[in-house]
C-alpha positions in Angstrom: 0.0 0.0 0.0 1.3 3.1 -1.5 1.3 6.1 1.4 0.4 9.9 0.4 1.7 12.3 3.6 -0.1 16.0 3.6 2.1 18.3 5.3 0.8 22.0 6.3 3.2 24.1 7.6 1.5 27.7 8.7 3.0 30.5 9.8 1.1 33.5 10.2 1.9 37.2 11.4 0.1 40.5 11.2 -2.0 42.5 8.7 -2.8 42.8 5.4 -2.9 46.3 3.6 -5.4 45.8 0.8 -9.1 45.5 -0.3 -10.0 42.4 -1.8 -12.7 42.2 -4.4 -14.4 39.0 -3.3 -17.0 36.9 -4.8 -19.8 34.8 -3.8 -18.0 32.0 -4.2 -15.2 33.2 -2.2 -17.9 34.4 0.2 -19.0 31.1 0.5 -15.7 29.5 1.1 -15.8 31.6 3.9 -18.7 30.5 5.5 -17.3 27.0 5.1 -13.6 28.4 6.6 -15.7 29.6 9.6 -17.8 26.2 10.3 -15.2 24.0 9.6 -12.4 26.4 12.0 -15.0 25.8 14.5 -15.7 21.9 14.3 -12.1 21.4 14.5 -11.0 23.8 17.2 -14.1 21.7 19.7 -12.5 18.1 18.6 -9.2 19.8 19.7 -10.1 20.9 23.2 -12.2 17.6 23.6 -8.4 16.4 25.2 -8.8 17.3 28.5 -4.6 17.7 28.2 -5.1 20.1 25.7 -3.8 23.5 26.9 -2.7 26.2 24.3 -4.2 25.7 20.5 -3.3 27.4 17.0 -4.1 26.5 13.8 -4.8 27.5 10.4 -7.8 26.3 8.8 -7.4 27.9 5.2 -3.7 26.0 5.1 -5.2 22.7 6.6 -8.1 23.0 3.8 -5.7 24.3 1.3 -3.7 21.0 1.8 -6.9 18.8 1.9 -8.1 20.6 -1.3 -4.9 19.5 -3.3 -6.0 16.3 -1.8 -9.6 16.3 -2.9 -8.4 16.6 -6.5 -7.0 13.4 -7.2 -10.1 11.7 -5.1 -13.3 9.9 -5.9 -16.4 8.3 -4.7 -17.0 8.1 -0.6 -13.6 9.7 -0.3 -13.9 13.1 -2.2 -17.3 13.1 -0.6 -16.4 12.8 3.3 -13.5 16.0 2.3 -16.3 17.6 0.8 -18.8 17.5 4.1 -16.1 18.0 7.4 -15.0 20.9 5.0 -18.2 22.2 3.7 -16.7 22.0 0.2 -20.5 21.2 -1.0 -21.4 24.1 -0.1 -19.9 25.7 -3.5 -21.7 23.3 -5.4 -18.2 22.2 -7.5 -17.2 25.2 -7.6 -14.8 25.3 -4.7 -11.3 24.7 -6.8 -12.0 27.7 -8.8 -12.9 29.7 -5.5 -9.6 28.4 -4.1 -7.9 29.5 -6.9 -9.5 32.8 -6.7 -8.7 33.3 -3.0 -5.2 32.1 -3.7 -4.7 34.5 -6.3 -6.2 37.5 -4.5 -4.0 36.7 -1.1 -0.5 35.6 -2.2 2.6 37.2 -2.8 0.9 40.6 -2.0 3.7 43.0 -0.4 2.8 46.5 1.0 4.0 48.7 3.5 4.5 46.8 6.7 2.9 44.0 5.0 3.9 40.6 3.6 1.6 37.1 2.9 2.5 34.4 1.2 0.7 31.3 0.5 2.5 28.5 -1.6 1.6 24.6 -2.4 3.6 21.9 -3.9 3.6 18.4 -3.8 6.6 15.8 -3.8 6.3 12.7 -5.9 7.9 9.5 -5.8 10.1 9.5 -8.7 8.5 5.9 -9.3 5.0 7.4 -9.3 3.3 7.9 -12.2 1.4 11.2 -11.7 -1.9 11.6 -13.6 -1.4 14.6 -16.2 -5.0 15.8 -15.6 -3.8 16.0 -11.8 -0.9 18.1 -12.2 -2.8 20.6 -15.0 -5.6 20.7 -12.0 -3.1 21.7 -9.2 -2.4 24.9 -11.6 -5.3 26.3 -9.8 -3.6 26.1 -7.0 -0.3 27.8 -8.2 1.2 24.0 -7.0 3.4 22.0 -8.8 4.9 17.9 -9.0 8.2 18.1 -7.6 9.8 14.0 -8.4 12.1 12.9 -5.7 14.3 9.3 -5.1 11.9 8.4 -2.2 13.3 4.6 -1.8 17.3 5.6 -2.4 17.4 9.4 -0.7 15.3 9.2 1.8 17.0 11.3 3.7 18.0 13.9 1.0 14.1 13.7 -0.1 13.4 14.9 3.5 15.9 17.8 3.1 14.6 19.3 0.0 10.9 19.1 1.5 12.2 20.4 4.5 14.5 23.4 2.6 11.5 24.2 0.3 9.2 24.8 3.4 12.0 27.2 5.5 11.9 29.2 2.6 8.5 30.1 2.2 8.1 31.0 5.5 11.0 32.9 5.6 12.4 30.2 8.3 10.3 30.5 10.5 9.4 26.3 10.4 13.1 25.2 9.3 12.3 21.3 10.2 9.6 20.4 9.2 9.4 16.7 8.9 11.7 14.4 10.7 14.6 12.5 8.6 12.8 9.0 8.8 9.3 10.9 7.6 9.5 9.1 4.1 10.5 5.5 2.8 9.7 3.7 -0.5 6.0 3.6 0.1 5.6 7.0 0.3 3.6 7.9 -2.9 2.8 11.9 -2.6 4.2 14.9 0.2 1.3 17.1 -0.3 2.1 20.4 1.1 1.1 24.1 2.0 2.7 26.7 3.7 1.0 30.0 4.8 3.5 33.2 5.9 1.7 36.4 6.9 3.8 39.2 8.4 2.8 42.9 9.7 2.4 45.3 12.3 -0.5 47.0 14.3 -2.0 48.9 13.1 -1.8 50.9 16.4 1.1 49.1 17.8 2.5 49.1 21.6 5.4 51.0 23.3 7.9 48.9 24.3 8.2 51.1 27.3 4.8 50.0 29.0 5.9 46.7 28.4 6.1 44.7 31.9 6.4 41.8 34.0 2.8 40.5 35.1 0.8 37.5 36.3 -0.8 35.0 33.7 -3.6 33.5 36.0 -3.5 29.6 34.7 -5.8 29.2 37.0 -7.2 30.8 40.6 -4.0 29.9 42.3 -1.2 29.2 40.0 0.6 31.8 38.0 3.4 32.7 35.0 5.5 35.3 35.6 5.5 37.3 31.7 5.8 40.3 29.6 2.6 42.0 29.0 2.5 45.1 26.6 -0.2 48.3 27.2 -2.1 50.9 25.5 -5.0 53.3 25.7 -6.9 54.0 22.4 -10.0 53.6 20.4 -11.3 50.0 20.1 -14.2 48.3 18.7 -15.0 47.0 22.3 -17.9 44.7 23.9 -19.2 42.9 26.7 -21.6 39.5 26.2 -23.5 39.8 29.1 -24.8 36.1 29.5 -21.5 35.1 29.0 -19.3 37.4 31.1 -17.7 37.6 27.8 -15.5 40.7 27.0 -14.1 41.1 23.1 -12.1 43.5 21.5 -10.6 43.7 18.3 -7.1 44.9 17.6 -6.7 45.8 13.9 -3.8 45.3 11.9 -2.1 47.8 9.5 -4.7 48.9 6.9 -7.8 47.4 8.9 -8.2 44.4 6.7 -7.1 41.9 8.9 -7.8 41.8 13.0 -6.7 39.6 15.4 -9.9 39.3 18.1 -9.8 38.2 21.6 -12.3 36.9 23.9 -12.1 37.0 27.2 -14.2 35.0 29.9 -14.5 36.4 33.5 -14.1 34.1 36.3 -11.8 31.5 34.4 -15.3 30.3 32.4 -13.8 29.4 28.7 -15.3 26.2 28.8 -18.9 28.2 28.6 -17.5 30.5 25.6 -16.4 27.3 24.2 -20.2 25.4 24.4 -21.5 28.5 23.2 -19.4 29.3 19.9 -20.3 28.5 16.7 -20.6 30.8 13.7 -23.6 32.1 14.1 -22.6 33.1 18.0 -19.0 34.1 16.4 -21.3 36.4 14.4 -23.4 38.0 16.4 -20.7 38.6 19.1 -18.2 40.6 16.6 -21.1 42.4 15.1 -22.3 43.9 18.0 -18.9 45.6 19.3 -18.2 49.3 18.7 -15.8 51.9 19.3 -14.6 52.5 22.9 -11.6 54.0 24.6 -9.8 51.5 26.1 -7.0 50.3 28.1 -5.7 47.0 26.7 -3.0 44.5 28.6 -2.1 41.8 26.4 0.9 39.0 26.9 3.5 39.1 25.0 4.8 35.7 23.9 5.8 33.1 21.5 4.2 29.8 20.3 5.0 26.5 18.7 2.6 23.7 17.9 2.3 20.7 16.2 -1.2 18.3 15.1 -1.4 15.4 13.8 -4.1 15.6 11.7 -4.7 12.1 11.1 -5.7 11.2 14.6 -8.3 14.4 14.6 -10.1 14.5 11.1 -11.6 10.8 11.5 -13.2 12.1 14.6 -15.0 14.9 12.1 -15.5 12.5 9.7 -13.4 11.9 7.3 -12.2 8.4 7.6 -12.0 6.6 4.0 -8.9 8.2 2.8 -7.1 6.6 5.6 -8.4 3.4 5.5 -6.2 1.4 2.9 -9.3 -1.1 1.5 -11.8 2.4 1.4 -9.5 5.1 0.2 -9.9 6.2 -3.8 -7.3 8.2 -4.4 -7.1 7.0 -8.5 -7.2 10.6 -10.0 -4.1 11.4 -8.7 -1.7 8.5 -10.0 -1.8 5.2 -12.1 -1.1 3.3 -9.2 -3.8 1.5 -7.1 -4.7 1.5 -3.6 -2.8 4.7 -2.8 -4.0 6.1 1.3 -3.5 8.9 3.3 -1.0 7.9 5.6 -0.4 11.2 7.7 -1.1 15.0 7.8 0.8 16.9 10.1 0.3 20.9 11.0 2.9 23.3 12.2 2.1 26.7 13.5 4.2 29.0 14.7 2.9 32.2 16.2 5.1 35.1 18.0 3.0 38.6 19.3 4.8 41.7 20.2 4.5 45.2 20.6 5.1 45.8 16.8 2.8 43.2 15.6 2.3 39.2 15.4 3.6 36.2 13.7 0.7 34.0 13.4 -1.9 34.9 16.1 -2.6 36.3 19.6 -4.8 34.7 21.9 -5.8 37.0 24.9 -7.9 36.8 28.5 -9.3 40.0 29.5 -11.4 40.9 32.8 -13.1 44.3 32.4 -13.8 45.9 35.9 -16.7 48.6 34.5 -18.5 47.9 32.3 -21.0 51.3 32.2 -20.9 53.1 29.1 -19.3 55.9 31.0 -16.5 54.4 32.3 -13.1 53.2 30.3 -12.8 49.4 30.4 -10.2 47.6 31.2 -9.1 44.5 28.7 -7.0 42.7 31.0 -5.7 39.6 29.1 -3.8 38.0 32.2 -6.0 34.7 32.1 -6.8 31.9 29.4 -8.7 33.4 26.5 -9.6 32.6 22.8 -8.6 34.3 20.2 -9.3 34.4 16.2 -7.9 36.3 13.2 -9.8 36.7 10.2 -10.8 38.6 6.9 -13.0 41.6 7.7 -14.3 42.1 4.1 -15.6 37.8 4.5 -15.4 36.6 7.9 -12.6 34.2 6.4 -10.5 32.9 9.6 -7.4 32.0 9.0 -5.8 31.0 12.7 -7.9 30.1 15.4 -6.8 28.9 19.2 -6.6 30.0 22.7 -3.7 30.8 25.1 -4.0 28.8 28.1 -0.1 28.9 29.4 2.7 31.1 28.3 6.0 30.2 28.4 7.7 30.6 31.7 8.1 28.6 35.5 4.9 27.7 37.1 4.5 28.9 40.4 1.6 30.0 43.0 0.5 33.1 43.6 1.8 33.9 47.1 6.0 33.4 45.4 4.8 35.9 42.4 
């Protein structure tokens, strides 16, 4: 049984300094970002070991959607529910490929994003022509490699190719053993989006302070300030506080939602995208004083063991899996799909996203909240002109010693 590896690597910063002329098919592939950013992010916090999460759903359905091409019957069909692809009616490719085109390689002031696919044949594979003219849509490409002799070197090029586009930020991707001579396809996508606030922090507010894990145990971190005008609210049968920090040229924004009391697991029951929705919509302009960590991530999924749980199950399962548009070889599987994120927030701006806990002590419309992000909060980053969301997670722990409050 021939294996086909999908390998997203994501790493995302701050802001994106132009309008996009969307369509309704992009719109749509919105909506569909939004459910499916949702579905995942509640399989991911089902472990109860789960503390911080990041990932980026348009790279892990970018990745799938490379995947989708080359597959038929049951299999194209379970991608095409867990990701909403149906909703597009067929027409999801082209939106891709619109999306793609509209988002990549798009340099402004302060402002980078780069989005790039490729995939990494066997050199003993037979890739379908109609496959690699499809993946045009994509701006990917079939790159042949010795698989079965150069294993190691195979690993190497993958691994050099994905440092590069994202500016090496994820230098290693894929450890050396990751492919053999049953590796068929290394489908892969890798997302870089650097930036700065658009109303960015002064370094010299920047402090020590208490991260709150919980009631009684503490991380001693930096935590930036500023006072400004915010789109600001307050869900009041949540205890929810959300404000939205834009990035340079207001076409991106990183949100954060904060819980009082330590209650993210009731945020959590309660989101999905019509709750998303309604919750952004409602904010508006306030003048507000805004503490938010600052702090670096890492993470790492494997996809495999998550997407059955959604639903998609036949492209791993070597007897079910019809994968025959992509290569004249039979009985090719998914064998693994691995996603990297890496994420770093400062006072200039973000690589990747920003996940933030606020408490706000008054709440009258007369008097200047506090967005106090010293506690575990969710955040999101998405499209303002669609809704797109393209990293999604919470902070639960920074980096730093564990102690309890009383040696802070």
């Amino acid at each position: 049984m021939a294996r086909i590896m999908l390998y997203v690597s994501c790493l995302f910063a701050v802001a994106l300094a132009k309008t996009l002329d969307l369509d309704g098919d992009v719109a749509k592939l919105s909506e569909s970002n939004v459910q499916f950013s949702i579905d995942l992010y509640k399989k991911l916090i089902a472990d109860p070991s789960t503390e911080n999460i990041m990932f980026s759903p348009v790279s892990v359905a970018a990745a799938m959607a490379m995947t989708h091409l080359g597959a038929k019957g049951d299999t194209a069909n379970q991608i095409d529910e867990v990701f909403r692809f149906n909703k597009l009616e067929g027409k999801f490719h082209s939106a891709f490929g619109e999306l793609h085109g509209l988002l990549l390689d798009k340099t402004a002031e302060n402002v980078t994003i780069k989005s790039s696919n490729r995939v990494f044949a066997n050199d003993q594979l037979k890739v379908l022509e109609d496959y690699k003219n499809a993946l045009t849509v994509y701006g990917a490409q079939v790159d042949s490699l010795d698989f079965a002799k150069n294993p190691e070197k195979s690993v190497e090029s993958i691994n050099n190719w994905i440092s590069e586009k994202t500016d090496g930020k994820i230098p290693s991707m894929l450890a050396k053993d990751s492919v053999d001579g049953n590796t068929a396809l290394v489908i892969a996508n890798a997302l870089y989006f650097r930036g700065n606030w658009h109303s960015k922090f002064s370094e010299q507010q920047t402090e020590q302070r208490a991260f709150y894990v919980s009631h009684y145990t503490v991380v001693k971190t930096p935590f930036m300030f500023q006072r400004g005008k915010f789109r600001y609210g307050y869900v009041e049968e949540l205890t929810l506080q959300i404000v939205e920090l834009p990035y340079a040229g207001k076409e991106y924004s990183m949100y954060v939602l904060l819980p009082e009391n330590f209650d993210l697991k009731k945020v959590e029951a309660n989101l999905n995208p019509e709750n998303l929705t309604r919750w952004i919509s409602e904010i508006g302009y306030r003048t507000v004083d805004i503490t938010l960590p600052k702090f670096k991530l890492e993470e790492s999924l494997n996809l495999h063991e998550v997407l059955p749980k959604l639903g998609v199950t036949d492209v791993f399962d070597q007897s079910k899996a019809d994968l025959s548009g992509l290569a004249k070889k039979p009985n090719l599987n998914v064998d693994q799909i691995l996603h990297k994120a890496v994420l770093e927030v400062n006072e200039e701006g973000s690589v990747a996203a920003a996940a933030t806990t606020v408490r706000i002590v008054a709440r009258s419309l007369d008097i200047r909240p506090e967005f106090v992000a010293n506690h575990p909060f969710l955040w999101a980053i998405r499209h303002e002109g669609t809704g797109l969301v393209l990293f999604m997670g919470r902070l639960q722990r920074p980096e730093g010693p564990l102690m309890n409050h009383d040696e802070f």
